[in-house]
py3Dmol code that shows the C-alpha trace and the ligand (Angstrom):
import py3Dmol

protein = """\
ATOM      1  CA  UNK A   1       0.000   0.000   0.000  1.00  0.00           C
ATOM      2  CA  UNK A   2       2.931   2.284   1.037  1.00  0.00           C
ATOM      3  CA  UNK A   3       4.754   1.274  -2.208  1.00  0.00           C
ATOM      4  CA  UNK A   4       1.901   2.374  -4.309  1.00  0.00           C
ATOM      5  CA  UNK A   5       1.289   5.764  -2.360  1.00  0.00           C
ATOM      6  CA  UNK A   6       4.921   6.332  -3.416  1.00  0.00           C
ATOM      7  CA  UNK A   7       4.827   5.052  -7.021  1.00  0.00           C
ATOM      8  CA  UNK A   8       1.125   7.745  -7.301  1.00  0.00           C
ATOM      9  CA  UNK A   9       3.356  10.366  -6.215  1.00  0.00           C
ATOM     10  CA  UNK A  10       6.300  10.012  -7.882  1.00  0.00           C
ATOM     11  CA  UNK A  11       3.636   9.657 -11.241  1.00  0.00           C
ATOM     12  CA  UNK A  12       2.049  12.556 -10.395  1.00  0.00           C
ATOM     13  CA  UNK A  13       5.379  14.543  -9.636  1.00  0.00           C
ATOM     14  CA  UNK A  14       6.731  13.545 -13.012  1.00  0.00           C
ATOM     15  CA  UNK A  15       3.315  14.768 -14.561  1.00  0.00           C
ATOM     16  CA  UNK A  16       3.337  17.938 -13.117  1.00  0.00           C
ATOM     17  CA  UNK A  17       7.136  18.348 -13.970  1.00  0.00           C
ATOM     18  CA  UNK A  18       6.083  18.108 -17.530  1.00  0.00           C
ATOM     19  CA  UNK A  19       3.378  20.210 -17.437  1.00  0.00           C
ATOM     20  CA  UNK A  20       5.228  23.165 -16.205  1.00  0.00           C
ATOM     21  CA  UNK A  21       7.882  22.232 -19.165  1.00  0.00           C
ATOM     22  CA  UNK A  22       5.117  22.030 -21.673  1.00  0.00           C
ATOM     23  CA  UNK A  23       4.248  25.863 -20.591  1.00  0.00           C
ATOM     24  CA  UNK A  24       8.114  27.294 -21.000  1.00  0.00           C
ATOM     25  CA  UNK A  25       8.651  25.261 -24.594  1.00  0.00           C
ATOM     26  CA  UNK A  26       5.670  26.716 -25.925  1.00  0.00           C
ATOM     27  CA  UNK A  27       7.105  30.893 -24.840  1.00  0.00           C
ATOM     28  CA  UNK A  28      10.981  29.503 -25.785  1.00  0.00           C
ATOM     29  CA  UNK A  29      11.167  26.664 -27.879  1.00  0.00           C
ATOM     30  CA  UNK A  30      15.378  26.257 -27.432  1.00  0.00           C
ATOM     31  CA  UNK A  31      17.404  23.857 -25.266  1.00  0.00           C
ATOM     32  CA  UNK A  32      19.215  25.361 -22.664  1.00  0.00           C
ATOM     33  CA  UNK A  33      22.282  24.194 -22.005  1.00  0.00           C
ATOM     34  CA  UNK A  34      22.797  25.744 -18.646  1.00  0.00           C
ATOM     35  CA  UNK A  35      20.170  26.192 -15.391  1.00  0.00           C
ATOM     36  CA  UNK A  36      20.926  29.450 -12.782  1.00  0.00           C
ATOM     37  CA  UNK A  37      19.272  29.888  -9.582  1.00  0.00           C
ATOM     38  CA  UNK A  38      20.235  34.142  -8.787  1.00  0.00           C
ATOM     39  CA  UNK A  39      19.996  34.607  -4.797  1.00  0.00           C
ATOM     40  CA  UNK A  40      19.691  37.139  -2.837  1.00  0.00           C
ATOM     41  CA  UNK A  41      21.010  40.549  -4.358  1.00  0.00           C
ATOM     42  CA  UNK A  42      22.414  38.708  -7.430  1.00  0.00           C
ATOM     43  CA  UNK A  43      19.105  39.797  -9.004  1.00  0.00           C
ATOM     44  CA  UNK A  44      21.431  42.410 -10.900  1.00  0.00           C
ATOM     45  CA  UNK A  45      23.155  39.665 -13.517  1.00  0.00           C
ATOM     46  CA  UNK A  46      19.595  39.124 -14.831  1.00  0.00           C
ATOM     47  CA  UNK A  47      19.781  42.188 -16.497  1.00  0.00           C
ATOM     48  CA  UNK A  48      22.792  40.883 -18.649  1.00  0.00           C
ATOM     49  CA  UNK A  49      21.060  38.198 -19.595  1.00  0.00           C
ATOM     50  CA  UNK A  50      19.198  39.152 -23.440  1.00  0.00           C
ATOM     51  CA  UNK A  51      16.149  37.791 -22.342  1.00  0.00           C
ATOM     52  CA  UNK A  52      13.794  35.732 -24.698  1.00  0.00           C
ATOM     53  CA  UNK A  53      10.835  35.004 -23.246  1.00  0.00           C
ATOM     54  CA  UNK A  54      10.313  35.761 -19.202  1.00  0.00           C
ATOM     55  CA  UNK A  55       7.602  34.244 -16.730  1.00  0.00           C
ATOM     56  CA  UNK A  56       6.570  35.503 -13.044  1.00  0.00           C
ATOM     57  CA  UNK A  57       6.686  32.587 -11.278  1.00  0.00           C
ATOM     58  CA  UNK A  58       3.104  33.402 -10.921  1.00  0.00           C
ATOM     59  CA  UNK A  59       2.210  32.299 -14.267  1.00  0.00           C
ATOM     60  CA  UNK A  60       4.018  28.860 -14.261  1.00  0.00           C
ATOM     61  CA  UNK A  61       2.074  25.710 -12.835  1.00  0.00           C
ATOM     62  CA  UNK A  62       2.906  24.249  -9.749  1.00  0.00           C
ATOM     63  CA  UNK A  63       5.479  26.926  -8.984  1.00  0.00           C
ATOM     64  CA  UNK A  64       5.794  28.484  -5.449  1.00  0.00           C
ATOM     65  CA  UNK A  65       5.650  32.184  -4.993  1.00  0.00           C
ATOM     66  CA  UNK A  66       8.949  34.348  -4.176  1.00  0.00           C
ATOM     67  CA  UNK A  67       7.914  35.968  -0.661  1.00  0.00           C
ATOM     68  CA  UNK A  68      11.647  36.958   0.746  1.00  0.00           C
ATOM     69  CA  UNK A  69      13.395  40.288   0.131  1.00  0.00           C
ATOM     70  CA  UNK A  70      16.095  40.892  -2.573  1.00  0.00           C
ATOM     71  CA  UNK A  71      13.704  37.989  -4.804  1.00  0.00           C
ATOM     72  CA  UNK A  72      11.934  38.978  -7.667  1.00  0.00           C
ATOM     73  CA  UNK A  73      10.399  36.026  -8.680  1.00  0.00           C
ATOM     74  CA  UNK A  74      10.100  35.319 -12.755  1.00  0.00           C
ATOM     75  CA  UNK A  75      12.176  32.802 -14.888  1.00  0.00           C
ATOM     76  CA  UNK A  76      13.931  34.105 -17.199  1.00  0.00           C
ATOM     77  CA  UNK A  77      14.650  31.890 -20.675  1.00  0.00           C
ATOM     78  CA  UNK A  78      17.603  33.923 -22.940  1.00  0.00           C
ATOM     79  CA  UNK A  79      21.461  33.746 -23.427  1.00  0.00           C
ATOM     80  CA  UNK A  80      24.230  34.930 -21.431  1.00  0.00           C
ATOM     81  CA  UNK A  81      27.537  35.568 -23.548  1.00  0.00           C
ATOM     82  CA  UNK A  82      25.520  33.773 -26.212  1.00  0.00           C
ATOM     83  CA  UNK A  83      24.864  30.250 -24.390  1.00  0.00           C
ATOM     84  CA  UNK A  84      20.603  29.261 -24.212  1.00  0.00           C
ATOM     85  CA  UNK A  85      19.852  29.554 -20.445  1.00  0.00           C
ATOM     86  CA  UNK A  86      16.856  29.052 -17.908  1.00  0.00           C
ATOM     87  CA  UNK A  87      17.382  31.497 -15.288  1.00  0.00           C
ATOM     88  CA  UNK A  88      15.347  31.739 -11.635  1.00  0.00           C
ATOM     89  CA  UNK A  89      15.454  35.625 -10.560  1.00  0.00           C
ATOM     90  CA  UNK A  90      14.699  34.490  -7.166  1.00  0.00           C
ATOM     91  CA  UNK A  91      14.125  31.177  -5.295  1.00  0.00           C
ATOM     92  CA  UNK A  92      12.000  29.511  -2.633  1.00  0.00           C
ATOM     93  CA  UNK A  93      13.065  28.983   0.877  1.00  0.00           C
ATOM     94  CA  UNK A  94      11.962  26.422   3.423  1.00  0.00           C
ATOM     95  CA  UNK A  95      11.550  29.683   5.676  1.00  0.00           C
ATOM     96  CA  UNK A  96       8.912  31.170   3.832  1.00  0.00           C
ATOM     97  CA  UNK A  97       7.293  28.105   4.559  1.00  0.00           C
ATOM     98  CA  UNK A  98       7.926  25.937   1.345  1.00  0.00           C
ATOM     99  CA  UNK A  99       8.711  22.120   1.530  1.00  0.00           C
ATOM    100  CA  UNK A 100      11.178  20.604   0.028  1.00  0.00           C
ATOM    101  CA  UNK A 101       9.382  19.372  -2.957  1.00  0.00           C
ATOM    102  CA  UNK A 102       7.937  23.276  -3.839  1.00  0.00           C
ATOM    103  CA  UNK A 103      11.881  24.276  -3.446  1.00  0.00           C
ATOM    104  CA  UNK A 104      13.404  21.851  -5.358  1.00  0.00           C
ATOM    105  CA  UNK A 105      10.319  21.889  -8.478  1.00  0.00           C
ATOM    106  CA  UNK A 106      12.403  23.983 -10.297  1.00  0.00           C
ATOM    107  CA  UNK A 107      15.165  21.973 -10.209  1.00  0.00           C
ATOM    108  CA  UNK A 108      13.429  18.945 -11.516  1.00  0.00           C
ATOM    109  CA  UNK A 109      11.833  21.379 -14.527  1.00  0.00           C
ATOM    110  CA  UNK A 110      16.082  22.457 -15.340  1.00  0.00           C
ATOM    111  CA  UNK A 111      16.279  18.473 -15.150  1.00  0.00           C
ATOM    112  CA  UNK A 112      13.615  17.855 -17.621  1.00  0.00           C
ATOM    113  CA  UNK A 113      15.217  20.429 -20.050  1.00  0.00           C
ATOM    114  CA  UNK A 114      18.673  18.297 -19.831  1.00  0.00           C
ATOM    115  CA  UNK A 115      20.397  20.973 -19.218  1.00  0.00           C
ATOM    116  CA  UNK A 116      23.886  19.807 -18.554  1.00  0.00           C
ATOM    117  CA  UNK A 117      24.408  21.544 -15.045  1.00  0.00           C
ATOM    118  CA  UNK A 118      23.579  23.823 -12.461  1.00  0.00           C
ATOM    119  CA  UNK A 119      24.774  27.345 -11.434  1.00  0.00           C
ATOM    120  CA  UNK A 120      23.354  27.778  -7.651  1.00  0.00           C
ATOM    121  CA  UNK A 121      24.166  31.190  -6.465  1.00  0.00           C
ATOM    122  CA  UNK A 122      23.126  32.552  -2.354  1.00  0.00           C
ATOM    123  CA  UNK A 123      24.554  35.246  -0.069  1.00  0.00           C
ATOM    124  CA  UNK A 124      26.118  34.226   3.138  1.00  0.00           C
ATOM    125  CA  UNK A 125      27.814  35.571   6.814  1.00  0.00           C
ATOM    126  CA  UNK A 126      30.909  34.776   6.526  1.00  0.00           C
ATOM    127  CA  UNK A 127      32.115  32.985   9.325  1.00  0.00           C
ATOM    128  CA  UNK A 128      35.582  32.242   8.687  1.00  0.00           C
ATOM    129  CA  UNK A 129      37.455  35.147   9.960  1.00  0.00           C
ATOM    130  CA  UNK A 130      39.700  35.507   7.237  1.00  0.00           C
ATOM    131  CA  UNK A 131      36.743  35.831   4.628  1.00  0.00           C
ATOM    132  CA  UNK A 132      35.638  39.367   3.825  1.00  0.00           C
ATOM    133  CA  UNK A 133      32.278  41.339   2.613  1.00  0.00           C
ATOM    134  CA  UNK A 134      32.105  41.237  -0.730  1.00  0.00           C
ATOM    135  CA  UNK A 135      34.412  37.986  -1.324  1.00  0.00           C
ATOM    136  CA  UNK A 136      33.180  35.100  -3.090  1.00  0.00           C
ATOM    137  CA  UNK A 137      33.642  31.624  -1.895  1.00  0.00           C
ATOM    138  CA  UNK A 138      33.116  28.429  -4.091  1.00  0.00           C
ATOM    139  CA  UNK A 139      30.857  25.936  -1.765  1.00  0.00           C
ATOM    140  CA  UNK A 140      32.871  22.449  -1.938  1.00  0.00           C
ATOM    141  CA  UNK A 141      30.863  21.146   0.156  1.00  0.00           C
ATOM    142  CA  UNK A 142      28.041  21.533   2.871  1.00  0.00           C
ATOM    143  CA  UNK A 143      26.151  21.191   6.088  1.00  0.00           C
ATOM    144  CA  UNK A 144      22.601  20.794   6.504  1.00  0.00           C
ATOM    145  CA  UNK A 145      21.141  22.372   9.545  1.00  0.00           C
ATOM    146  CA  UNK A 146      17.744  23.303   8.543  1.00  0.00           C
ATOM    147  CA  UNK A 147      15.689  20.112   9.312  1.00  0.00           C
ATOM    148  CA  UNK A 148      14.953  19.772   5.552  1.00  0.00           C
ATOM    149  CA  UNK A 149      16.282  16.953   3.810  1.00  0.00           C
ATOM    150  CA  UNK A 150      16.657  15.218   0.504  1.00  0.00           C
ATOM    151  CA  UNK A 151      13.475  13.796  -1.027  1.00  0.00           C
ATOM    152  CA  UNK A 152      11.522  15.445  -4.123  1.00  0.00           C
ATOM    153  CA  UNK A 153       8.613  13.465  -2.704  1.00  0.00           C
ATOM    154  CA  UNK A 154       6.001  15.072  -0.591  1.00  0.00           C
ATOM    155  CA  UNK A 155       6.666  14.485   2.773  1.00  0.00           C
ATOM    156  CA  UNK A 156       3.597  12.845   3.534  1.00  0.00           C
ATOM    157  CA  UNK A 157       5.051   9.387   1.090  1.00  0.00           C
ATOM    158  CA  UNK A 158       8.702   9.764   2.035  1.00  0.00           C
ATOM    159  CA  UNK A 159      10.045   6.329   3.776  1.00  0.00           C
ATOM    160  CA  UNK A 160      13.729   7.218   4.050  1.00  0.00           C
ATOM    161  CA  UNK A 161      15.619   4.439   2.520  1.00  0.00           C
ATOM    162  CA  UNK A 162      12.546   2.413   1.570  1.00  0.00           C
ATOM    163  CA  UNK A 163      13.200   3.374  -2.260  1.00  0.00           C
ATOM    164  CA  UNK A 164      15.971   4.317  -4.219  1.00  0.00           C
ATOM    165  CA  UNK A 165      13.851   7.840  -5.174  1.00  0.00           C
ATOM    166  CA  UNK A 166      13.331   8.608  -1.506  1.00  0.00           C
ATOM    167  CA  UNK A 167      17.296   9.114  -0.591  1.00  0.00           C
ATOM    168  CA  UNK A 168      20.355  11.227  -2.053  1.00  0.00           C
ATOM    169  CA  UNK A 169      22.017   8.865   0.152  1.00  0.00           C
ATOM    170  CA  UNK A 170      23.810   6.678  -3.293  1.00  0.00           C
ATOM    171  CA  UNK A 171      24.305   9.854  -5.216  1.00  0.00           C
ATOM    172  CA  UNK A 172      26.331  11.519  -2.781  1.00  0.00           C
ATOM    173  CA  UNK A 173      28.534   8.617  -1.337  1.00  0.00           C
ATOM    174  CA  UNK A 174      29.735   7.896  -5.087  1.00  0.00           C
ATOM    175  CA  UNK A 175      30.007  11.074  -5.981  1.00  0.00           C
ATOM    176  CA  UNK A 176      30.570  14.641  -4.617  1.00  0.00           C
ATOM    177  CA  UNK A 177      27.139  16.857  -4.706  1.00  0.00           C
ATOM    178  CA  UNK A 178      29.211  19.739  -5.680  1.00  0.00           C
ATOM    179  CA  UNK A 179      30.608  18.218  -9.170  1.00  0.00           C
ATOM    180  CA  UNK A 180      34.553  18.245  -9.062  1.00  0.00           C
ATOM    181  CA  UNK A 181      35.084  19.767 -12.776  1.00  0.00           C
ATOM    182  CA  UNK A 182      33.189  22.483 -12.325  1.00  0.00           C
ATOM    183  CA  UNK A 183      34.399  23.430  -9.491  1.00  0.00           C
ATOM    184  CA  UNK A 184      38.273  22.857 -10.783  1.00  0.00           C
ATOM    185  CA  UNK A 185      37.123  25.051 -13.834  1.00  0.00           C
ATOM    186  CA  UNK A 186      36.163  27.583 -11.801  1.00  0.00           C
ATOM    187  CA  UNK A 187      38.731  28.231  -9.832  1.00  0.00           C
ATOM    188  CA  UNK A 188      40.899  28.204 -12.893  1.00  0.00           C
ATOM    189  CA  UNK A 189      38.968  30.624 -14.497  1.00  0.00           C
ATOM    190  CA  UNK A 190      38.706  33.172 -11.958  1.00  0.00           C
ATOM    191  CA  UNK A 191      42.073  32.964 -11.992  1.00  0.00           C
ATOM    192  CA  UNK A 192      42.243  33.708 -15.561  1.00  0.00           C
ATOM    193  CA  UNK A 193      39.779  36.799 -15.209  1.00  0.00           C
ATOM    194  CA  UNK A 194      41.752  39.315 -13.537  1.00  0.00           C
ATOM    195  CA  UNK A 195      42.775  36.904 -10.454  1.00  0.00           C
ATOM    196  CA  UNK A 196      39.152  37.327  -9.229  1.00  0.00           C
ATOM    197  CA  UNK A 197      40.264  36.125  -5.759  1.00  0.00           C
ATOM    198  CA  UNK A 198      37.708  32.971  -4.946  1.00  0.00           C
ATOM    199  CA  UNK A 199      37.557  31.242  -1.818  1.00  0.00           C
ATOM    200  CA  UNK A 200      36.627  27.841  -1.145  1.00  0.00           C
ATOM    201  CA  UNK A 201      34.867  26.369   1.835  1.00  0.00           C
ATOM    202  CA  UNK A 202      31.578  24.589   3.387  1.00  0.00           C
ATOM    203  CA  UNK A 203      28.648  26.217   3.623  1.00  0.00           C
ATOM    204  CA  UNK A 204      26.493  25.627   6.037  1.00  0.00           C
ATOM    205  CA  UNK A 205      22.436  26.055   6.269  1.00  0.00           C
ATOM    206  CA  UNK A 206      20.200  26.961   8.716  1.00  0.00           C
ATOM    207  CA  UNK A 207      16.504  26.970   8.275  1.00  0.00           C
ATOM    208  CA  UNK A 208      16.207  30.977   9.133  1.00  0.00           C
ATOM    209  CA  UNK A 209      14.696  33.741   8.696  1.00  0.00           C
ATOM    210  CA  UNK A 210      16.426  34.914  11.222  1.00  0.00           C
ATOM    211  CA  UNK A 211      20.164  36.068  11.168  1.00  0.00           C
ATOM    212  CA  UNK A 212      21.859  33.855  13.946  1.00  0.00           C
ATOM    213  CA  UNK A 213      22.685  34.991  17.329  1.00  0.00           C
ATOM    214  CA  UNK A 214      26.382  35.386  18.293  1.00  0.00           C
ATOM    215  CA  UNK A 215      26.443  32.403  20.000  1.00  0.00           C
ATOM    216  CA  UNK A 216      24.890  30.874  17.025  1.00  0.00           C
ATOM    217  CA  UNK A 217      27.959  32.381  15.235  1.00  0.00           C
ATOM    218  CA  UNK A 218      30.338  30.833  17.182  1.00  0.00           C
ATOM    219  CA  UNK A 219      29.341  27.246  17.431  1.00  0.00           C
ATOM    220  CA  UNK A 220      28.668  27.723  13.522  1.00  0.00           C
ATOM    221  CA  UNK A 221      32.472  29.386  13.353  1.00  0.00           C
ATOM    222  CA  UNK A 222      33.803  25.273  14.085  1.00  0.00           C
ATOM    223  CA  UNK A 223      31.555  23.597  11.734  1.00  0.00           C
ATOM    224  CA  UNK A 224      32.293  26.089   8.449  1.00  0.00           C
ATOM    225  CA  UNK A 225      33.185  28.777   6.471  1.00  0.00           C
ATOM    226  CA  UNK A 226      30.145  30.257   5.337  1.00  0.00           C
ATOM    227  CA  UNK A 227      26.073  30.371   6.675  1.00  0.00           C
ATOM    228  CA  UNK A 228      23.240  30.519   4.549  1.00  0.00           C
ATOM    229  CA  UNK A 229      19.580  29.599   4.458  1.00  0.00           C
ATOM    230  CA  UNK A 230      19.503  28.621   1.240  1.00  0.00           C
ATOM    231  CA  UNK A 231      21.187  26.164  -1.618  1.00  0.00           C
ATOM    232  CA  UNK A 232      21.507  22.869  -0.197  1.00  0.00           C
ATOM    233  CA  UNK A 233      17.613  21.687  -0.747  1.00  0.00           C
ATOM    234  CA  UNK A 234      18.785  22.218  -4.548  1.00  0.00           C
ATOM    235  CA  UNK A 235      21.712  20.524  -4.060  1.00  0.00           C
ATOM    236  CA  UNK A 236      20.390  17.557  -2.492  1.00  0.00           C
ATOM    237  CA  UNK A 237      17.895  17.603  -5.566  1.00  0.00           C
ATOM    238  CA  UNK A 238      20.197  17.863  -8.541  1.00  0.00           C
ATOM    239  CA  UNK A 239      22.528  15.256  -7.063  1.00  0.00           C
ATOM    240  CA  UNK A 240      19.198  13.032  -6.707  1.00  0.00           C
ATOM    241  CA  UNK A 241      18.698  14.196 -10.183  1.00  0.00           C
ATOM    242  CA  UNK A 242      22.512  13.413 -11.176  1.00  0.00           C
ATOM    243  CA  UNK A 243      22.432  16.730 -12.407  1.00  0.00           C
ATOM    244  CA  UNK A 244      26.165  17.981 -11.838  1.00  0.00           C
ATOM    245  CA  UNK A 245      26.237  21.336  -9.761  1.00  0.00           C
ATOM    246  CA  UNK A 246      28.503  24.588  -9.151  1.00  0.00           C
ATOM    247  CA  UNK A 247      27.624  26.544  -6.105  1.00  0.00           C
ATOM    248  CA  UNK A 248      28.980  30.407  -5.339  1.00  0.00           C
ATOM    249  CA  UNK A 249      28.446  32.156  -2.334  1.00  0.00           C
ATOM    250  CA  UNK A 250      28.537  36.138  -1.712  1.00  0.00           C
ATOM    251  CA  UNK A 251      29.825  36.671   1.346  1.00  0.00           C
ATOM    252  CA  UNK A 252      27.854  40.178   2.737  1.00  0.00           C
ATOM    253  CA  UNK A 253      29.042  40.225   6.218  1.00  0.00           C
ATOM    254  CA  UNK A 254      31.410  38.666   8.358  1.00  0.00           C
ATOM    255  CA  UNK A 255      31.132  37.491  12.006  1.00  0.00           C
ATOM    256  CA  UNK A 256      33.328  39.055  13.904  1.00  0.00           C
ATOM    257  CA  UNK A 257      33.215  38.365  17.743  1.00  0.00           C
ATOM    258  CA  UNK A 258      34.507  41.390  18.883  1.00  0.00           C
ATOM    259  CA  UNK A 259      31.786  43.386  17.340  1.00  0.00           C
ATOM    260  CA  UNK A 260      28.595  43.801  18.451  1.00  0.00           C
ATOM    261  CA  UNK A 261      27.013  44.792  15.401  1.00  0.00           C
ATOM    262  CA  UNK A 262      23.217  43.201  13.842  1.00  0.00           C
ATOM    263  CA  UNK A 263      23.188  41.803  10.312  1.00  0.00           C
ATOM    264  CA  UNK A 264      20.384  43.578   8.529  1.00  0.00           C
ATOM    265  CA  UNK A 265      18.996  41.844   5.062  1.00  0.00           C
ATOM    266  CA  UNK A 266      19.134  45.750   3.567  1.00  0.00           C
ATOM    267  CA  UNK A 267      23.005  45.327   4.411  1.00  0.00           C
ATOM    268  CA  UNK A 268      23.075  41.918   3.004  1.00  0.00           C
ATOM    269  CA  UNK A 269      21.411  42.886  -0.153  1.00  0.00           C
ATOM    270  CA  UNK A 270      23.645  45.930  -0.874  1.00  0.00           C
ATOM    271  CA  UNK A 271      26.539  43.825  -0.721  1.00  0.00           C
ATOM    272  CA  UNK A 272      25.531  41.452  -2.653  1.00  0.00           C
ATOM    273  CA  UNK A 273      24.900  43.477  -5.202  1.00  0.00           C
ATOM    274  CA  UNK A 274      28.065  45.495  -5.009  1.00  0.00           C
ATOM    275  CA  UNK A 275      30.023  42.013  -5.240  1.00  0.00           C
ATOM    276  CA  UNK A 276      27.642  40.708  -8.536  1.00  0.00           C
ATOM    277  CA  UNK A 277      30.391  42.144 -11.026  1.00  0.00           C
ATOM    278  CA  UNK A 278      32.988  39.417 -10.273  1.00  0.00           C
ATOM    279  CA  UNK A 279      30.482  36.367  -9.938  1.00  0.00           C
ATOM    280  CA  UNK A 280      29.301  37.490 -12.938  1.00  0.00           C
ATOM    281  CA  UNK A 281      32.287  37.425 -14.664  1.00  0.00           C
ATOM    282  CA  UNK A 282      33.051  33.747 -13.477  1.00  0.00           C
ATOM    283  CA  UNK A 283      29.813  32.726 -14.120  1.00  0.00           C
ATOM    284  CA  UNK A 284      30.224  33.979 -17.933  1.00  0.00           C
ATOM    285  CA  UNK A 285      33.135  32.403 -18.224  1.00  0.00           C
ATOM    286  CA  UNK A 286      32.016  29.056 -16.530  1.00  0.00           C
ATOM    287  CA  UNK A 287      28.901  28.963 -19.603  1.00  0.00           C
ATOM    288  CA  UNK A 288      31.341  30.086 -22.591  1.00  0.00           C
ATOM    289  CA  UNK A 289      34.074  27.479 -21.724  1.00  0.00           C
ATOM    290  CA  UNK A 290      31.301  24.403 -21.063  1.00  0.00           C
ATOM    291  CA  UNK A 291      29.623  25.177 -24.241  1.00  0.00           C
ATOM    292  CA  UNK A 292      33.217  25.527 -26.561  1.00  0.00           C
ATOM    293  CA  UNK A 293      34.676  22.670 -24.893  1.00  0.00           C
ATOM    294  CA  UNK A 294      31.734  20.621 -23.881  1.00  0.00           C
ATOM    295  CA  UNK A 295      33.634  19.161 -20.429  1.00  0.00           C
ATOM    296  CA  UNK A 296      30.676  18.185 -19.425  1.00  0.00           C
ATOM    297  CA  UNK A 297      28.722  15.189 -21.000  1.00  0.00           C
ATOM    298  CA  UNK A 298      24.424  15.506 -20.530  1.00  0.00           C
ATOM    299  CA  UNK A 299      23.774  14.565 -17.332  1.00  0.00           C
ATOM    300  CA  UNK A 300      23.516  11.040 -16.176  1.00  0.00           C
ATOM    301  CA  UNK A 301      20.247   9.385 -15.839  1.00  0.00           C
ATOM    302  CA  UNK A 302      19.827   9.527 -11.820  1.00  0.00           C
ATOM    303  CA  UNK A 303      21.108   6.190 -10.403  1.00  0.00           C
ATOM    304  CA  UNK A 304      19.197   3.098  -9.659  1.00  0.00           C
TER     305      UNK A 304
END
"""
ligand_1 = """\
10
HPA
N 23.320 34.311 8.238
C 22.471 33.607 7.496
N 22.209 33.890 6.233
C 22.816 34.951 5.678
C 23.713 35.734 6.407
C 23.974 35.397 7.763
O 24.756 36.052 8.473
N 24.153 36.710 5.563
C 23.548 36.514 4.380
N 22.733 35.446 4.449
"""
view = py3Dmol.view(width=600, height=400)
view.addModel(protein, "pdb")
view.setStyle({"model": 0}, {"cartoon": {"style": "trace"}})
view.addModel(ligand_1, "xyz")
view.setStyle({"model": 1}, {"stick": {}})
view.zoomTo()
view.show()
């Protein structure tokens, strides 16, 4: 009985998947080669995308709402530096009260497209003291503190473990969730552009909305680099997906323990945006090189 409850929703999952497809092919009948989630702030590289056709997320089926500030809220279907592109201007958060199957749709939409990977982008506190505003740090790998975890399946037929659909569990033990050619790409392409200085490090994410409290900081201080609220429900998705990922983080203030300042998202979102230049560049770079030199093969069909 259980079995079936979770075959019906994985059916009806993959319907509505298709149906949400159906409604972008018909406005932008191209195959995107790439798939970029812009967070917080990073709103600003949309406008150097030459956009094609544009939904609010309003108008697509079976997408959530954008509800947090510094989100806009459409896809966006065009070319940056010439390479076909699905864009999110804004994502979904499990704060705003979103599961993780509403988060991650999108992700299973870029899927559907075959796009060949995925460019996650999120602003962070930097936690590391060494990091500063503005910097950006390539995620290599994470930890999940926000009680959300990795299932596409609605919550009320996930049986951790009982099906190979139900768990990232495979995906990630054979394979990094943050794909390892991207990320060496990266770095050697920021390098190229200027010696854009990128940082590495784990990000970790809490379930929000609120900023953490210093002591929060702290403890958080020995576990990572970076904090977030953000990113890894996609993650967890696209490597259940076999979808290969690229994560970048804008770091828009830094802990420091001394200080008694209060993060405010105004502050977060003005630094963000002052730091978009440079991520942009990478990001440009990242497309042009993957579609001249094709590292990357279509993505795998998810694993058994
Ligand atoms: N904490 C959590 N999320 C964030 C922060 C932070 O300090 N800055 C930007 N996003």
């Amino acid at each position: 009985m259980k079995l079936f409850a979770d075959q019906l929703a994985a059916v009806v999952l993959d319907a509505t998947v298709a149906e949400t497809a159906a409604v972008i092919r018909a406005g932008w009948p191209e195959l995107p080669r790439a798939a970029i989630v812009l967070g917080t702030g990073l709103g600003s590289l949309a406008e150097h995308i030459a956009i094609e056709a544009e939904w609010s997320y309003r108008d697509l089926p079976h997408f959530a709402r954008s509800t947090a500030d510094g989100h806009r809220g459409r896809l966006l279907a065009g070319r940056l530096a010439g390479v076909p592109i699905l864009a999110m201007d804004g994502r979904f958060h499990a704060y705003e009260g979103y599961s993780f199957s509403q988060i991650t749709f999108p992700i299973r939409v870029f899927a559907e497209f075959g796009v060949s990977f995925l460019i996650l982008s999120n602003a962070s506190g930097g936690l590391n003291p060494t990091l500063r505003s503005g910097d950006i740090l390539l995620i290599d790998d994470h930890i999940n503190l926000m009680g959300v975890f990795g299932s596409s399946l609605p919550a009320e037929s996930r049986e951790p473990m009982a099906d190979s659909r139900n768990t990232v569990f495979p995906a990630s033990v054979l394979r990094p969730l943050y794909d390892a050619r991207l990320r060496n790409l990266s770095v050697k392409l920021a390098a190229e552009e200027n010696s854009i200085p990128l940082r590495r490090g784990t990000y970790i994410a809490m379930l929000g909305p609120n900023y953490e409290t210093r002591a929060e900081y702290r403890w958080l201080r020995t576990l990572g680099d970076v904090v977030g609220m953000s990113t890894v429900p996609e993650v967890l998705a696209a490597g259940e997906l076999g979808l290969p990922v690229v994560a970048f983080s804008m770091v828009t203030n830094v802990f420091r323990p001394d200080d008694a300042q209060q993060t405010t998202s105004d502050e977060v979102i003005h630094a963000a945006a002052n730091a978009e230049p440079n991520l942009r560049r990478v990001v440009t770079r990242l497309l042009i090189e993957c579609d001249t030199n094709s590292p990357l093969a279509p993505h795998p069909t998810p694993l058994p």
